[in-house]
ZAKOLZA-179502 format. One record per residue (C-alpha): residue number from 0; residue in one letter; chain; x, y, z. Coordinates in steps of 0.001 Angstrom, whole numbers, plus 500000, padded with zeros to 6 digits. Layout:
<pts>
<pt><nr>NUM</nr><rest>A</rest><kette>A</kette><X>X</X><Y>Y</Y><Z>Z</Z></pt>
...
</pts>
This chain:
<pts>
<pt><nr>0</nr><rest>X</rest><kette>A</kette><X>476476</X><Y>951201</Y><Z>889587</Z></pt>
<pt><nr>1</nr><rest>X</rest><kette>A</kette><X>478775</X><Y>953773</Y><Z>890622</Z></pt>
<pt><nr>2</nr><rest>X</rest><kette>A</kette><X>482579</X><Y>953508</Y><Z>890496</Z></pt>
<pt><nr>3</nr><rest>X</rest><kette>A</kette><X>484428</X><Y>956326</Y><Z>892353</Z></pt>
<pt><nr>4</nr><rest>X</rest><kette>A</kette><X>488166</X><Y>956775</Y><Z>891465</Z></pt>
<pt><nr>5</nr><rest>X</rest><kette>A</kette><X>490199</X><Y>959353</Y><Z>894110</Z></pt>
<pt><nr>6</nr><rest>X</rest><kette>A</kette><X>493401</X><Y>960931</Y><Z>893023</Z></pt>
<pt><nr>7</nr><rest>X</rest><kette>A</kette><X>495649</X><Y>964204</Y><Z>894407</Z></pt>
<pt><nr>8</nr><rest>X</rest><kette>A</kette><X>497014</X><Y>962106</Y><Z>897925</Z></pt>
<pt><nr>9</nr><rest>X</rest><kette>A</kette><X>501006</X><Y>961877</Y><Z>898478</Z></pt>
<pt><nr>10</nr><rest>X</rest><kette>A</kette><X>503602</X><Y>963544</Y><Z>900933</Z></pt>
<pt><nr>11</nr><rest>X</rest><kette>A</kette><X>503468</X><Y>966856</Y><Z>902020</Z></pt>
<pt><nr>12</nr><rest>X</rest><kette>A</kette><X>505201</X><Y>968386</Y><Z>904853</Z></pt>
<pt><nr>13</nr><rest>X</rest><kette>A</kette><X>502930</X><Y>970107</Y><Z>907887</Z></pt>
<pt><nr>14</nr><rest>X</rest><kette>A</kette><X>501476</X><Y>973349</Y><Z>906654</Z></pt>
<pt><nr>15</nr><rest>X</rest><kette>A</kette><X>501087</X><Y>972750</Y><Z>903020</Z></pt>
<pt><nr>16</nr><rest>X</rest><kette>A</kette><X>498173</X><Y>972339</Y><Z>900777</Z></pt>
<pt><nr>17</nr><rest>X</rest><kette>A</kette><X>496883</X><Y>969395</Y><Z>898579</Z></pt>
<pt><nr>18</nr><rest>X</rest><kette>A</kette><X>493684</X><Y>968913</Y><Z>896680</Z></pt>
<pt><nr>19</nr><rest>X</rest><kette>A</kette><X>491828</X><Y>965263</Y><Z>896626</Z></pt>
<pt><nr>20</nr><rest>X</rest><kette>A</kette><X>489358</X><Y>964794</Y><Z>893788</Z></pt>
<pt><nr>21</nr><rest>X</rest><kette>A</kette><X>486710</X><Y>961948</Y><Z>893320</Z></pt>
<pt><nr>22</nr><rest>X</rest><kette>A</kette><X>486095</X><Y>961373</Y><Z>889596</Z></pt>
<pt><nr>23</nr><rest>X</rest><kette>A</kette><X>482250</X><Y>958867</Y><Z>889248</Z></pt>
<pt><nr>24</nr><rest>X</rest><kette>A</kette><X>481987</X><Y>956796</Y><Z>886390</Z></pt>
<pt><nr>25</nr><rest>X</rest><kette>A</kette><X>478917</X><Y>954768</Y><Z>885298</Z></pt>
<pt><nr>26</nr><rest>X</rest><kette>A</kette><X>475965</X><Y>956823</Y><Z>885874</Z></pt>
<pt><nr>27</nr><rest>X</rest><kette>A</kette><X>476087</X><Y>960663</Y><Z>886908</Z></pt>
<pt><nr>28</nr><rest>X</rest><kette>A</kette><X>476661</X><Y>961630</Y><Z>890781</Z></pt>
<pt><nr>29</nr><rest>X</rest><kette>A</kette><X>474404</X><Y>965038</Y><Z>890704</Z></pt>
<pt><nr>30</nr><rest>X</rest><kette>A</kette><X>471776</X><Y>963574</Y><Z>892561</Z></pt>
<pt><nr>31</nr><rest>X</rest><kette>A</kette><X>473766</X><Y>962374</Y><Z>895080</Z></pt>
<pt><nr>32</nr><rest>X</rest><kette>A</kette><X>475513</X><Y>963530</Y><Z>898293</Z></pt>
<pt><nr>33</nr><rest>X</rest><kette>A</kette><X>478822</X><Y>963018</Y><Z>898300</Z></pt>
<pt><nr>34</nr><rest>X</rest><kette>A</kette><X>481239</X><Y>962639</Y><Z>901535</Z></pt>
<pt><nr>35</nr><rest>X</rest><kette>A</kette><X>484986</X><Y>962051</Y><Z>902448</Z></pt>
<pt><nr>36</nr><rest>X</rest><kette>A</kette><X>486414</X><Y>959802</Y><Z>904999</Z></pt>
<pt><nr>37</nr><rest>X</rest><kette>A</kette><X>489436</X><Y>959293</Y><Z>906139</Z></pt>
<pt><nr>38</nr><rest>X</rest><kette>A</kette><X>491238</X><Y>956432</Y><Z>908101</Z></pt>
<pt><nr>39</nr><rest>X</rest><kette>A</kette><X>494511</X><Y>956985</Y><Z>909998</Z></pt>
<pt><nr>40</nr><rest>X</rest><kette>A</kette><X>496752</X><Y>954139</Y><Z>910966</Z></pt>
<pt><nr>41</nr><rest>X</rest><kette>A</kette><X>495045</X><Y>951868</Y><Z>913481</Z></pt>
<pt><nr>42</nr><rest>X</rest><kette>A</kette><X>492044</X><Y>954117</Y><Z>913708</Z></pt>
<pt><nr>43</nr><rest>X</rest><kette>A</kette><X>488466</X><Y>953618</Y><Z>912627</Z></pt>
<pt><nr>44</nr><rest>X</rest><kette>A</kette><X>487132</X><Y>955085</Y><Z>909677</Z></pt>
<pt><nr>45</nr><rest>X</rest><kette>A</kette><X>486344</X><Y>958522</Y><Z>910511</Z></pt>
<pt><nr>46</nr><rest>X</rest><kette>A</kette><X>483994</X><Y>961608</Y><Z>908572</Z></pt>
<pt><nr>47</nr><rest>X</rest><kette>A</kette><X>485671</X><Y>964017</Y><Z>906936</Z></pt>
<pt><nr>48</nr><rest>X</rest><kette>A</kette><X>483263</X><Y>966285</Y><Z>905068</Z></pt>
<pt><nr>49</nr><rest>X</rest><kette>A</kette><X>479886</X><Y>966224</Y><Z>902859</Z></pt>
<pt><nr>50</nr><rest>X</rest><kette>A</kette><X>478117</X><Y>967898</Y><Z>900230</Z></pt>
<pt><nr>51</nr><rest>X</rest><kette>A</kette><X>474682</X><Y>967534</Y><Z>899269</Z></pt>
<pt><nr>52</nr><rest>X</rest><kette>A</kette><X>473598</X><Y>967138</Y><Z>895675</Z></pt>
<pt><nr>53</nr><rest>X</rest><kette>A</kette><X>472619</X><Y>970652</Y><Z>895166</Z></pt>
<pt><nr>54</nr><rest>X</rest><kette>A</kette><X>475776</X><Y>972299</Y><Z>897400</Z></pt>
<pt><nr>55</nr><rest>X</rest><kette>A</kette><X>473583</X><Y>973493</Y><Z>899795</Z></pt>
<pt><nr>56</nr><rest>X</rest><kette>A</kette><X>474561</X><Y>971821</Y><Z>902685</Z></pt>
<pt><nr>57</nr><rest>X</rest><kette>A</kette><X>478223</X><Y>971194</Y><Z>903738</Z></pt>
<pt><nr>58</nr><rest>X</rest><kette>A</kette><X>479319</X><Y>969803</Y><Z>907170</Z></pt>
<pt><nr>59</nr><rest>X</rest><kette>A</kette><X>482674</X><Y>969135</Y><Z>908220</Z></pt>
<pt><nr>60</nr><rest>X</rest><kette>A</kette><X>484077</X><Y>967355</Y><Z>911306</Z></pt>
<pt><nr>61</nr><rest>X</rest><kette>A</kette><X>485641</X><Y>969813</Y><Z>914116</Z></pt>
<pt><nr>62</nr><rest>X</rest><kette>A</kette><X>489011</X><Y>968695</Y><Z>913487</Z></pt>
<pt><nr>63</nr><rest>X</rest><kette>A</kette><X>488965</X><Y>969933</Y><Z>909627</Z></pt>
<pt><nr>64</nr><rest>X</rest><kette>A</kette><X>486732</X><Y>973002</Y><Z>910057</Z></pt>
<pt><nr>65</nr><rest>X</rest><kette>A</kette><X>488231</X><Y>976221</Y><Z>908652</Z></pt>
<pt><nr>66</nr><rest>X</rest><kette>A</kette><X>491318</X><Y>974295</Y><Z>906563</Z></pt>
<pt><nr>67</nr><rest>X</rest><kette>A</kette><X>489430</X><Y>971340</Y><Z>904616</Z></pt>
<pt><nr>68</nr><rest>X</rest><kette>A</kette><X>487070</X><Y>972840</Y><Z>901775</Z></pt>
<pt><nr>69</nr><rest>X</rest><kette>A</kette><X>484735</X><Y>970330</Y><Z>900280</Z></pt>
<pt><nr>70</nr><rest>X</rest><kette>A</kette><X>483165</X><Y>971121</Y><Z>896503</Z></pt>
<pt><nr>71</nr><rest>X</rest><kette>A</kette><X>481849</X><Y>969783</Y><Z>893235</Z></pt>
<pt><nr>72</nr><rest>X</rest><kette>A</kette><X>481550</X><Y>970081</Y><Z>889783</Z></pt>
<pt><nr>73</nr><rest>X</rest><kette>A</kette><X>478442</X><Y>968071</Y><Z>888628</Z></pt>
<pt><nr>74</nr><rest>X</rest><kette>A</kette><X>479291</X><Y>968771</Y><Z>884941</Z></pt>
<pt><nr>75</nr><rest>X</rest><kette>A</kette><X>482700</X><Y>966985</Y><Z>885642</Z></pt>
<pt><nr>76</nr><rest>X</rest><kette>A</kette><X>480878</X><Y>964652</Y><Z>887892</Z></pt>
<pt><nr>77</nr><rest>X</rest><kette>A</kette><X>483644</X><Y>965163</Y><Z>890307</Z></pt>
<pt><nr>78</nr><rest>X</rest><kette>A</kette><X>483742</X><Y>966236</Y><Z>893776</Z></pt>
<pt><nr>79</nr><rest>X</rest><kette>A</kette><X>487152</X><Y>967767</Y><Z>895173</Z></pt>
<pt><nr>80</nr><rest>X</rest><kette>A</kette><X>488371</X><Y>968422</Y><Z>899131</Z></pt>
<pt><nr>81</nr><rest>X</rest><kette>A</kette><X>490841</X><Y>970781</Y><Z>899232</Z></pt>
<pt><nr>82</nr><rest>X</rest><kette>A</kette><X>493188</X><Y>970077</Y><Z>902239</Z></pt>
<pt><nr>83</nr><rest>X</rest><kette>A</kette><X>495110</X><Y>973679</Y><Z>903446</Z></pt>
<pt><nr>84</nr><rest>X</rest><kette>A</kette><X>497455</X><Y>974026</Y><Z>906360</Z></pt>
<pt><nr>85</nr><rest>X</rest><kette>A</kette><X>497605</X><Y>970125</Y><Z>907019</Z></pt>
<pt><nr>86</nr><rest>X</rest><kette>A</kette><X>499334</X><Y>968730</Y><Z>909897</Z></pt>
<pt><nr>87</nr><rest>X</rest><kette>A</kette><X>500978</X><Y>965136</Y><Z>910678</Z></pt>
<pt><nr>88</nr><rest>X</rest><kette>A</kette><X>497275</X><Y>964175</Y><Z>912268</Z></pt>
<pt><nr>89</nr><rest>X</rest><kette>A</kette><X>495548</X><Y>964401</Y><Z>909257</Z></pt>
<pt><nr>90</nr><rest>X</rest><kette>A</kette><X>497576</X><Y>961420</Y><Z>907844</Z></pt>
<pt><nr>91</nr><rest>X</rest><kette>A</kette><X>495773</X><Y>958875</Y><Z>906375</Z></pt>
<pt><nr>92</nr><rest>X</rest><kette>A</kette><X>493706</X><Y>957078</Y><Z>903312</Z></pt>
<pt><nr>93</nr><rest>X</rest><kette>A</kette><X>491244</X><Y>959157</Y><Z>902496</Z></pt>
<pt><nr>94</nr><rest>X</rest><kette>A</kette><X>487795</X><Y>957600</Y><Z>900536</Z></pt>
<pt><nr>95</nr><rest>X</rest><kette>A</kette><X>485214</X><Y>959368</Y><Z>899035</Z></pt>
<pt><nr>96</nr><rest>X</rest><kette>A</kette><X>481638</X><Y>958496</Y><Z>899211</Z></pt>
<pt><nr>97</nr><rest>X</rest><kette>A</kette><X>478229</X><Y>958551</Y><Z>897356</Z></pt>
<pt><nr>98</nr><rest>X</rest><kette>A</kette><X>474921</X><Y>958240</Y><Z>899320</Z></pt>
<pt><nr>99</nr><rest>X</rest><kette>A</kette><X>471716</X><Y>959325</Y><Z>898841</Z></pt>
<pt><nr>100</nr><rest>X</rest><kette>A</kette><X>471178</X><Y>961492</Y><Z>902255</Z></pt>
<pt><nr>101</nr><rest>X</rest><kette>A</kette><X>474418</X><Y>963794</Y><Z>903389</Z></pt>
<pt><nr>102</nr><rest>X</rest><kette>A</kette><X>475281</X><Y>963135</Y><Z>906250</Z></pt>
<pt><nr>103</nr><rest>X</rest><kette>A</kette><X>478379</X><Y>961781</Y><Z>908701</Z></pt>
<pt><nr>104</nr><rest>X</rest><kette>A</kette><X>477774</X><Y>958334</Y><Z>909178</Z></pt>
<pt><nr>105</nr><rest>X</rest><kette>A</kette><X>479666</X><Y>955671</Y><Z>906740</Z></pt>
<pt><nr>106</nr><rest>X</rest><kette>A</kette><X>476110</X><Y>953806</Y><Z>906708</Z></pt>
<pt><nr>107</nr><rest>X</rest><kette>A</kette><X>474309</X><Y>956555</Y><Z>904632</Z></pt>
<pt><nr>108</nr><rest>X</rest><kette>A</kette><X>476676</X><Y>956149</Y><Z>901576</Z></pt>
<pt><nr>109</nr><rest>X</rest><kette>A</kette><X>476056</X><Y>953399</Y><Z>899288</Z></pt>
<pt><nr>110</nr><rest>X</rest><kette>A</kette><X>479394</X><Y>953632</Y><Z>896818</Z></pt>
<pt><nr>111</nr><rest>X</rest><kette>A</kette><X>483180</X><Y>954171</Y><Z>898112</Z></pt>
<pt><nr>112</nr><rest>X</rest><kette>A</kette><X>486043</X><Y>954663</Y><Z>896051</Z></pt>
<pt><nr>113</nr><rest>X</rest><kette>A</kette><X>489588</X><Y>952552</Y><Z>896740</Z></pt>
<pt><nr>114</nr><rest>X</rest><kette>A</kette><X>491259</X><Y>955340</Y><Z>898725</Z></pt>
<pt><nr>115</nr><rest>X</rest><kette>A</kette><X>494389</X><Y>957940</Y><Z>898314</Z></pt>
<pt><nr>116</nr><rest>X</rest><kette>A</kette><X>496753</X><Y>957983</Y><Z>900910</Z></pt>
<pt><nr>117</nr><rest>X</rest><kette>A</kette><X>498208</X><Y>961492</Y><Z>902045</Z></pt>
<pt><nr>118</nr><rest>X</rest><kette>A</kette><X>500818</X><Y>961334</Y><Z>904361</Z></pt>
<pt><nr>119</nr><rest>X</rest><kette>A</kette><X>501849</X><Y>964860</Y><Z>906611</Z></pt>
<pt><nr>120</nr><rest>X</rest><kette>A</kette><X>505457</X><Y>964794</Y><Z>907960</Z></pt>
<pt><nr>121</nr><rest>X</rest><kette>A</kette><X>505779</X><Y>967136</Y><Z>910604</Z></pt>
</pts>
């Protein structure tokens, strides 16, 4: 089993920056993909970004592209998504993921953490 803990969300005003990490416990992550989601106030859950195991591969939805940076650190077991000039859309709980296959749909990931909520005033 994997257990995936976020940590880094809070308020921030529109235009600042904030880091999210994902720390795994209970067996090692580097052979998965890893993903974040996010989920706004009466929205669905919606892709954020993905990594594959080996940090080859990186997608990112539209909305994100060119301010959200997605990484990892399989010695730390830890994958990060660094959030730059944020605005009051990008409010929301944000989960990370672990899957076998990166990808954008919530069905590929088999592990979720509890969520950290970042909220953007504008």
């Amino acid at each position: 089993q994997v257990q995936l803990a976020e940590s880094g969300g809070g308020l921030v005003q529109a235009g600042d920056s904030l880091r999210l990490s994902c720390a795994a416990s209970g067996r090692t992550v580097s052979t998965y993909a890893m993903g974040w989601f996010r989920q706004g106030p009466g929205k669905e859950r919606e892709f954020v970004a993905a990594i594959s195991w080996d940090i080859s591969i990186t997608y990112y939805t539209d909305s994100v592209k060119g301010r959200f940076t997605i990484s990892r650190d399989n010695a730390k077991n830890t994958v990060y998504l660094q959030m730059t000039s944020l605005k009051a859309e990008d409010t929301a709980v944000y989960y990370c993921a672990a899957g076998r296959i990166v990808g954008r749909g919530t069905g590929g990931y088999d592990y979720w953490g509890q969520g950290t909520q970042v909220t953007v005033s504008s």
